[in-house]
N, C-alpha and C positions, 0 to 999 in steps of 0.2 A: 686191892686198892683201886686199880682202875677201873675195875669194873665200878665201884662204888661212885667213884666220880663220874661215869657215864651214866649210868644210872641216875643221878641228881642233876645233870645237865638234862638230861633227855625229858625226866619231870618238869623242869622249870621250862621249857620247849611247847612242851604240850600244855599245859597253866597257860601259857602267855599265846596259844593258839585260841584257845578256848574262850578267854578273854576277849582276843582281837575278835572272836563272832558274836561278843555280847547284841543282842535283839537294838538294845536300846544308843550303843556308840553310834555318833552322827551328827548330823545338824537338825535342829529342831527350830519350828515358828511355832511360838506361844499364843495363845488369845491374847486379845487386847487385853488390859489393865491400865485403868487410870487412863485411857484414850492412846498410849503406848503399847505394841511389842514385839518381842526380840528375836533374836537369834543366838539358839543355844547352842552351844559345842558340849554333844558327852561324849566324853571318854575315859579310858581305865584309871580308877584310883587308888591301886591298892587291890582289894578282893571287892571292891564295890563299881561304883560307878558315878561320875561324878558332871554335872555340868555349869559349863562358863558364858557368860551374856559377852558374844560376839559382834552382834551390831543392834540396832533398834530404831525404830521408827514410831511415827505419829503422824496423823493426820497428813502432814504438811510432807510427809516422805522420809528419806532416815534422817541422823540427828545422830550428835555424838553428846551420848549422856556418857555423867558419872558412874553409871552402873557395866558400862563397858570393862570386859575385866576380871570382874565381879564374881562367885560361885552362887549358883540361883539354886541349885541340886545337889547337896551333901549329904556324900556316903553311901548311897544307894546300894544295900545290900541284896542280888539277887535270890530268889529262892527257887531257880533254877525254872521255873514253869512261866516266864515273862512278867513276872510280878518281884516288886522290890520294895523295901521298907530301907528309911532313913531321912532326910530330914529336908526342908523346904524354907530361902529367904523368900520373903515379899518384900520387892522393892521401895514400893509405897508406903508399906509400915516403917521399913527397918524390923522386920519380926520374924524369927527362923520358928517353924510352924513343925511339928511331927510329921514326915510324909510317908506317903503311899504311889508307886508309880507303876504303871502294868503296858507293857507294849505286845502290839499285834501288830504285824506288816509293818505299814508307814503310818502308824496312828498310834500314839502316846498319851495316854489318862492318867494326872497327876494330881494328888490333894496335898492339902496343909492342913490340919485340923488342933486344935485346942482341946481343952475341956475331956482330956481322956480320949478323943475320939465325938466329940458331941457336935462340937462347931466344927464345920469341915468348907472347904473352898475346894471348889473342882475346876480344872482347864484340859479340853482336848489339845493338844500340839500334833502339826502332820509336821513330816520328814521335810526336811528339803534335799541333804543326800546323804 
């Protein structure tokens, strides 16, 4: 019996190691959008990966928008090779989009696409840390 309970301690230890070195956890700057943007926070959600609009700017410097808060990146499930599938708001529509998001180093390629895959919106995001 203890051995069983160490045994399941020790799995959920090593899950939650492997997670905390997800490619993609961190703070992220979006491209602009609509002359706005932000600052994303990803972090673990589950078995995915998830991100939150931590601050934002425009032209004029930051700015405390509504969208502060917010989830920009839902569910990001990895497939283990730095590429993730799950789902994408746009602030500017109100519109959660099908996503695509694949990380290397400090540089993050994310889409929202429609239409099966047909209509697709692409943004590089670099690292902040």
């Amino acid at each position: 019996m203890k051995m069983t309970i160490f045994a399941a301690i020790a799995s959920l230890g090593f899950a939650g190691a492997a997670m905390a070195a997800d490619p993609a956890v961190g703070v992220w700057q979006t491209q602009p959008d609509d002359g706005a943007y932000a600052h994303v926070k990803m972090v673990p959600c589950g078995s995915a990966v998830c991100g939150t609009i931590q601050r934002t700017f425009n032209a004029s410097g930051e700015y405390k928008s509504e969208n502060i808060g917010k989830q920009l990146v839902i569910d990001m499930k990895p497939d283990g090779s730095g590429k993730y599938a799950g789902k994408v708001w746009r602030p500017s529509n109100n519109k959660i989009y099908i996503g695509k998001m694949a990380v290397a180093g400090n540089s993050l390629k994310l889409s929202g696409c429609v239409a099966g895959g047909l209509l697709c919106s692409k943004q590089d995001w670099q690292r902040i840390k």
